[in-house]
Wavefront OBJ file of the C-alpha trace (Angstrom):
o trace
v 8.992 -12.980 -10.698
v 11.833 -14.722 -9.339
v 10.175 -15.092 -6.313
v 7.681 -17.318 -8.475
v 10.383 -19.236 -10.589
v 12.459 -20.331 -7.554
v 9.220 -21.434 -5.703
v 6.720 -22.897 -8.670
v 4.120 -20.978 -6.111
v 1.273 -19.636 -8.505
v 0.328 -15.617 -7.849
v -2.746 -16.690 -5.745
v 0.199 -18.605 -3.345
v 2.462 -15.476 -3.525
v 0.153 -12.445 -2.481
v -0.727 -13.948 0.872
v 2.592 -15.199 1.499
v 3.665 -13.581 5.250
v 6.877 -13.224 7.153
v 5.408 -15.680 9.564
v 5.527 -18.043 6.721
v 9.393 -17.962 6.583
v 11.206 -20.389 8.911
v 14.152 -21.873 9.605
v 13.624 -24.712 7.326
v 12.289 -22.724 4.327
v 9.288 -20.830 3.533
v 6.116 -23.165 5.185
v 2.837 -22.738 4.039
v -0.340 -24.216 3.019
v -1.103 -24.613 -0.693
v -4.000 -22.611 -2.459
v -5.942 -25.585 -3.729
v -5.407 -28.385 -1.584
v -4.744 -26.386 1.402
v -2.084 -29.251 2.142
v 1.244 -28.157 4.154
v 4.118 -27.652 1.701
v 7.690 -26.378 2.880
v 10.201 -24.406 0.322
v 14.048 -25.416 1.601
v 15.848 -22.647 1.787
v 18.866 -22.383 -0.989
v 21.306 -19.326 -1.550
v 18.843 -17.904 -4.653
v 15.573 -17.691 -2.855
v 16.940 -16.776 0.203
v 18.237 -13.752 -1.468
v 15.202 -12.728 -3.269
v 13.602 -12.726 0.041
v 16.468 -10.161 1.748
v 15.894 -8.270 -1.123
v 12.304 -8.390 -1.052
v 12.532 -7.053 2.882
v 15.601 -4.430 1.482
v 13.150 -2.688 -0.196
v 11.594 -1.183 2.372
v 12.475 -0.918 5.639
v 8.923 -0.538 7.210
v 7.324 -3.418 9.489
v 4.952 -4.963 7.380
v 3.647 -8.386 7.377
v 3.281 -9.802 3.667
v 6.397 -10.177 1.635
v 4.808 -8.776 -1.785
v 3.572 -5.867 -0.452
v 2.950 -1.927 -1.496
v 4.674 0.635 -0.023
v 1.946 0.957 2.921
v 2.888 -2.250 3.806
v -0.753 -3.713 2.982
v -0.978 -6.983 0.580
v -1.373 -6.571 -3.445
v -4.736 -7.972 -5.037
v -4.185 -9.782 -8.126
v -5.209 -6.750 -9.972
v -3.129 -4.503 -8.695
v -0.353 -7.126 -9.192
v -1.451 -7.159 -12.636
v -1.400 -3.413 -12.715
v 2.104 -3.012 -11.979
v 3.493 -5.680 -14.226
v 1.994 -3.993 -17.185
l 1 2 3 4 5 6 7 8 9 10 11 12 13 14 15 16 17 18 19 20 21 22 23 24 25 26 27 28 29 30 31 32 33 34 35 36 37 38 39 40 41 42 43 44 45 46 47 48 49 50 51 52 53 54 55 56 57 58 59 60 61 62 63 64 65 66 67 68 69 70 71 72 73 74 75 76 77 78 79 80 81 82 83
């Protein structure tokens, strides 16, 4: 959630969201609906819901919402776990 407050990213921009999307600058990515390049600047509060994000686990995985497997949510299981 705070992931999504600090960002203004919508839960279809989230889910995919990879490490390789994190730079130096910020978080870089291309937008859901206009597929247009958009970089997040990095500030103290999302860069520390991203360490925490990668504290949870400590297992190489390549998305930054992910399950415990490492493997990507769908937006039902998202849903899921929120209820």
């Amino acid at each position: 959630m705070d992931l999504a407050l600090l960002t203004g990213l919508r839960q279809g921009e989230l889910l995919p969201l990879e490490k390789r999307h994190l730079t130096d600058e910020g978080i870089d990515m291309l937008t859901a609906n206009t597929h247009k390049r958009l970089i997040i600047e990095w500030n103290p509060e999302l860069r520390g819901v991203i360490d925490r994000a990668f504290d949870i686990s400590s297992r190489v995985r390549q998305f930054v919402i992910c399950n415990r497997e490492g493997k990507r949510y769908t937006s039902d299981g998202l849903r899921t776990i929120w209820d």
